[in-house]
N, C-alpha and C positions, 0 to 999 in steps of 0.2 A: 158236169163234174163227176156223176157218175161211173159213168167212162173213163176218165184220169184215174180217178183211185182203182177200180177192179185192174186198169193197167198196171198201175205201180204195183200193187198188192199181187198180183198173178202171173206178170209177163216182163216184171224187172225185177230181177233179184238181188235187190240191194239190200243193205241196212242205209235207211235211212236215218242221219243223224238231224238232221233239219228240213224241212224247206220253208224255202220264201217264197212270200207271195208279194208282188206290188200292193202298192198302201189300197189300193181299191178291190182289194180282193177278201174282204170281209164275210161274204156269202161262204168262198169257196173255204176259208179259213174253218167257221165251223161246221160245214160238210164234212171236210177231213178230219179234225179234232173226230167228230159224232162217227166216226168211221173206222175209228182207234187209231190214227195217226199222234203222233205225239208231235211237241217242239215244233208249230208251225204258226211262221212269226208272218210279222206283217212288217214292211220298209215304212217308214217317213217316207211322205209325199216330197216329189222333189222339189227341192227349192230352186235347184237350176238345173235344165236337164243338159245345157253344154258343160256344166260343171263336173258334172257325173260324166260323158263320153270324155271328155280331159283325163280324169282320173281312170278308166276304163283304158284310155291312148296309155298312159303310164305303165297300166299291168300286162297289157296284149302281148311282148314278149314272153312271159315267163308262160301264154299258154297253150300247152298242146292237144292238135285235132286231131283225130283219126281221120284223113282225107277221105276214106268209105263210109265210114257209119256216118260223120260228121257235113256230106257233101250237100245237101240241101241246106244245112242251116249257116256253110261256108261260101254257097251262093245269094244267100238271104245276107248274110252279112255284106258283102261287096257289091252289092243291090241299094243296098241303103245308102240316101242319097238326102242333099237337101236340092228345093228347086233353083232357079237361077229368077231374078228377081227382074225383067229386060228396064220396068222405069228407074230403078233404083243401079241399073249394074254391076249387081252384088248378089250372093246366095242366100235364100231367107232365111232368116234367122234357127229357128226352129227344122229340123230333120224333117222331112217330108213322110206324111203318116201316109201308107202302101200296105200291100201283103209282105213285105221286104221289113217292115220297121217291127212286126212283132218278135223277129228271132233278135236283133237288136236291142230292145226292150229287154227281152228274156235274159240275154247276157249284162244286161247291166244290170238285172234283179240281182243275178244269180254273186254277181261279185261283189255287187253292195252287199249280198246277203251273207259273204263269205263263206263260197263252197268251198270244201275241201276234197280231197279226192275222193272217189266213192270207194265202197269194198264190198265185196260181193259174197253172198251167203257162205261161202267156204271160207273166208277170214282172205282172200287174197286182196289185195290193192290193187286196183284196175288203173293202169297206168299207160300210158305213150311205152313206155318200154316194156312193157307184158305184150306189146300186140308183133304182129309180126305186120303191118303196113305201116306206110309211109307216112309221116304225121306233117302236117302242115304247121308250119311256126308263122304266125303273121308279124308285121313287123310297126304296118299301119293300117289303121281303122279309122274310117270317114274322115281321111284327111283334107285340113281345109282348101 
């Protein structure tokens, strides 16, 4: 945890206006607080985690990637998978937990937790259209 915060604190230069953590990140909560972070909440454990990727399916449009900075956690994404079930002939229920399912995870903190966009220490809005590449618009996510 360490490491996370002297990151953010030294090598991302945002204002941060929140972050979330998943409901199991209690430790990391007051590490940051004790670290002078402010506003860092913690999600409701989920009640259904298809419920949440439904709702996630619903917002995927409106979000844009920077296809460079974004390209690891845009293959993490399309990675994520559930298994195929061969007795059952069906996919199991639950998303298949991999190295794939934590950027996964992370985007569904990140939009239950309602990010907004960020802004970076000079007061600009870091945006799809401030960059000058190509932004990836996804259309579907772990479709079934």
């Amino acid at each position: 945890m360490q490491f996370y915060a002297q990151l953010l604190r030294e090598h991302k230069p945002y204002i941060y206006g929140k972050i979330t953590l998943p409901w199991d990140g209690r430790i990391a909560q007051e590490y940051m607080v004790s670290m002078g972070f402010r506003n860092v909440v913690l999600l409701d454990r989920a009640k259904s985690v298809q419920a949440e990727i439904d709702f996630i399916r619903t917002e995927f449009s409106k979000f844009y990637f920077d296809e460079v900075r974004c390209a690891v956690g845009l293959r993490a994404l399309e990675a994520y998978h559930r298994k195929w079930d061969n007795n059952r002939s069906a996919f199991q229920e639950s998303p298949y937990h991999d190295r794939w399912s934590h950027a996964a995870d992370s985007l569904r903190t990140g939009v239950l937790g309602r990010y907004g966009p960020m802004i970076d220490v000079s007061g600009k809005l870091r945006s799809a259209q401030s960059t000058n590449r190509r932004i990836y618009t996804g259309t579907d996510w772990m479709s079934a």
